[in-house]
C-alpha positions in Angstrom: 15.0 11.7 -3.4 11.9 13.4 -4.8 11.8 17.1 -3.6 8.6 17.6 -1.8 8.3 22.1 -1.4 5.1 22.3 1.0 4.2 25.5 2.3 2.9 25.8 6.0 -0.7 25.3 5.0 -0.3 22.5 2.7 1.4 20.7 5.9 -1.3 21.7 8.1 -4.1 19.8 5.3 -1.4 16.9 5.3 -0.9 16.4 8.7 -4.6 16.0 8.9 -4.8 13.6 6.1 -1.9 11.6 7.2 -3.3 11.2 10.7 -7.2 10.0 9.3 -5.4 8.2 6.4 -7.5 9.6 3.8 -10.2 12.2 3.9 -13.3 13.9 2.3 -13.0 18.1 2.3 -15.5 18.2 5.1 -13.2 15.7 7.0 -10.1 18.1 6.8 -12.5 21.1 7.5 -13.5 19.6 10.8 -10.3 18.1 11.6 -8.4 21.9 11.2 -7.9 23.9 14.5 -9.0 26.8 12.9 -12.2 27.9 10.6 -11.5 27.8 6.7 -13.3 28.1 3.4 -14.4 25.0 2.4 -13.8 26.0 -1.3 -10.3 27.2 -0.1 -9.2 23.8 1.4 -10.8 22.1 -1.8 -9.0 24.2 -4.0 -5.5 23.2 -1.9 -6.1 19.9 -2.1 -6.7 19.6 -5.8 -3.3 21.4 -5.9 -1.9 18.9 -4.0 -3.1 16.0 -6.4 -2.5 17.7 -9.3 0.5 20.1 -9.3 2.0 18.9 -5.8 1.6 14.9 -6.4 1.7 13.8 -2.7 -2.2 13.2 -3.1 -4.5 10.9 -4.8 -8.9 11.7 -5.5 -10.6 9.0 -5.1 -14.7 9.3 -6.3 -16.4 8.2 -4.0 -20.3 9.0 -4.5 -20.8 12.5 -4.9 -17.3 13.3 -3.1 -14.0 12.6 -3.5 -12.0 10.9 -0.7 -7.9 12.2 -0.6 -5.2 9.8 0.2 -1.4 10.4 0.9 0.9 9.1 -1.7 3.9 10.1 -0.1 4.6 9.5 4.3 5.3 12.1 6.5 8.5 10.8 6.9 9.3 11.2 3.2 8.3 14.6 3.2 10.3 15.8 6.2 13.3 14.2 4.9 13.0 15.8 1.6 11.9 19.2 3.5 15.3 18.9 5.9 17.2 18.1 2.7 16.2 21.7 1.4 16.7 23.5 4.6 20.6 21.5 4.4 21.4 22.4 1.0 20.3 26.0 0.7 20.6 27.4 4.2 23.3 25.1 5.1 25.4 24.7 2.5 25.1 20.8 2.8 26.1 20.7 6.3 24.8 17.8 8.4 26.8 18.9 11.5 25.3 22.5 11.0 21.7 21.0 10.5 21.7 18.7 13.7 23.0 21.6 16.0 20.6 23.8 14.8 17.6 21.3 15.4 19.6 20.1 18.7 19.9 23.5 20.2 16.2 24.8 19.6 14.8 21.6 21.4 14.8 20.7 25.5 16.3 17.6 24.9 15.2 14.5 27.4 18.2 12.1 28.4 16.3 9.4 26.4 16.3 11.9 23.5 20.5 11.4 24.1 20.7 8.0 24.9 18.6 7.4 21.5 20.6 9.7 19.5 24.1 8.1 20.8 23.0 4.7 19.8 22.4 5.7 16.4 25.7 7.7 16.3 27.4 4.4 17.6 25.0 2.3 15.2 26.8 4.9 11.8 30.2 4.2 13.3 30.0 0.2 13.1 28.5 0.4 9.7 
């Protein structure tokens, strides 16, 4: 599994492109909660194209249109991996309780999560 290391920010620009599917600057810009730079979000998501690599630039006119190369899911599995290997010492049963116990968990949330326990047991 690749390892995807995205800081808080770089999510935020993600989450954005990921739920437009692929974005100008100016889309992003009005698509954040909150006011930013234009240059500063511009500068972040040549970072994620270049250095990063979970973003493709596409020309398109006089702008360039950005596209996620990676899901969200790939991300947050590689992201979960980090937080299990370094603050868990590779713990699964030490990961799920700690994302179990900071959540109100719904009964369908259970009834789900039993299934796929059941579902790893018949495998």
């Amino acid at each position: 599994m690749k390892d995807y290391r995205l800081t808080p920010y770089e999510l935020e620009l993600m989450d954005v492109i990921w739920d437009l599917g692929e974005a100008s600057v100016q889309d992003v810009c009005d698509a954040l909660p909150r006011d930013l730079a234009y240059t500063t979000v511009m500068t972040t998501l040549s970072l994620l194209v270049q250095k990063k690599k979970v973003l493709k630039r596409v020309k398109n006119g006089r702008a360039y249109i950005y596209q996620p190369v990676v899901s969200r899911e790939e991300v947050s599995r590689s992201m979960l991996g980090q937080i299990k290997q370094v603050l868990l010492k590779n713990s699964l049963p030490s990961l799920m309780l700690n994302l179990l116990e900071e959540e109100n968990i719904s009964a369908d949330d259970i009834s789900a999560l039993k299934e796929a326990i059941r579902k790893l047991e018949n495998q």
